[in-house]
C-alpha positions as CSV (number, residue, x, y, z in Angstrom):
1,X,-75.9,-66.1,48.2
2,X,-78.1,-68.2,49.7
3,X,-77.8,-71.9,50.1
4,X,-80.8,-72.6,48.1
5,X,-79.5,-70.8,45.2
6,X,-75.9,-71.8,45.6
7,X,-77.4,-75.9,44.8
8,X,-79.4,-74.4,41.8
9,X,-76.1,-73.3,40.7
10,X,-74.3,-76.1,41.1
11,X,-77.2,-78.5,39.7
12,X,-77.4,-76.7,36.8
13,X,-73.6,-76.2,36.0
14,X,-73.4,-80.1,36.7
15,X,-76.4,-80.6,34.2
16,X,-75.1,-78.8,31.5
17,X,-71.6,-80.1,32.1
18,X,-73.7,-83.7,31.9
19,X,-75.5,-82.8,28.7
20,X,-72.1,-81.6,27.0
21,X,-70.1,-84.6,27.8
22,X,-73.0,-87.0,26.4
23,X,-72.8,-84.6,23.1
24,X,-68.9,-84.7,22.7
25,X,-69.1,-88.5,23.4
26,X,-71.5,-89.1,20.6
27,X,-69.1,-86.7,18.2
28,X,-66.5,-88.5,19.2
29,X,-67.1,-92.1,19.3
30,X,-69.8,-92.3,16.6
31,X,-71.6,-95.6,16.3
32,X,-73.4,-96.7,12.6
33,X,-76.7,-96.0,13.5
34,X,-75.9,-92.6,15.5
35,X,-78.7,-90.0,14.4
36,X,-76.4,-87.5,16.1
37,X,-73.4,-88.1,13.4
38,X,-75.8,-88.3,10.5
39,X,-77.1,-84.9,11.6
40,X,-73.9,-83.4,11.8
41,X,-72.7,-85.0,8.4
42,X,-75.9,-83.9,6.8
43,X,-75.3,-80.4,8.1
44,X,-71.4,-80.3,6.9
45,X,-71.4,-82.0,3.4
46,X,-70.9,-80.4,0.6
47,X,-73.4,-78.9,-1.8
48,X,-73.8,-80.9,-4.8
49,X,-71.6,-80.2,-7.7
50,X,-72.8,-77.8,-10.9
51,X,-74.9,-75.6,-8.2
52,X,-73.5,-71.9,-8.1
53,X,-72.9,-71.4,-4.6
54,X,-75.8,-69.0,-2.7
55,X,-75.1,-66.5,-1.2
56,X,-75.2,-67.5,2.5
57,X,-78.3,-65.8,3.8
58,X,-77.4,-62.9,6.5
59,X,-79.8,-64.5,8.8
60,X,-79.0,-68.2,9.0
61,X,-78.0,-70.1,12.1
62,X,-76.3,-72.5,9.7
63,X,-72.8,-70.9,9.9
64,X,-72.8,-70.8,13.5
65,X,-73.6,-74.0,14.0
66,X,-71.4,-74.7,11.4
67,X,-68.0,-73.0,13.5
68,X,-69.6,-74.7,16.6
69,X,-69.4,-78.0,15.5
70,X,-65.9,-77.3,13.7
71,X,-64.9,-76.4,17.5
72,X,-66.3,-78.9,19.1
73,X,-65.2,-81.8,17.0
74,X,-61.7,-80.7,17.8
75,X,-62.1,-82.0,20.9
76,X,-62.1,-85.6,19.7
77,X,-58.6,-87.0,20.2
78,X,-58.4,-89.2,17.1
């Protein structure tokens, strides 16, 4: 490996590392105006009451995100 390619690595792996962090940070600690929180709320609450519940459709990202962000928000320690 050159050394070139070993500093890509390493600035990437640093930049994602970066970019995580920021995310959990705003999960964690969520201010009143965070658009991050709202998002994620938005995304999580439940359907309104005296709908049927849908069949999820087989092609949706929604419960993946959904797990991820179920994952991820046990990494807040409060």
């Amino acid at each position: 490996m050159s050394k070139q390619n070993l500093i890509i690595l390493i600035t990437f792996v640093l930049l994602i590392f970066g970019i995580g962090k920021i995310t959990l940070n705003q999960l964690c600690d969520p201010s009143p105006n965070n658009p991050v929180v709202s998002a994620v709320s938005n995304a999580l609450a439940p359907k309104a009451l005296g709908q049927r519940p849908a069949q999820p459709d087989p092609f949706s990202w929604e419960p993946v995100f959904q797990r991820i962000v179920k994952f991820l928000s046990k990494a807040c320690t409060h």
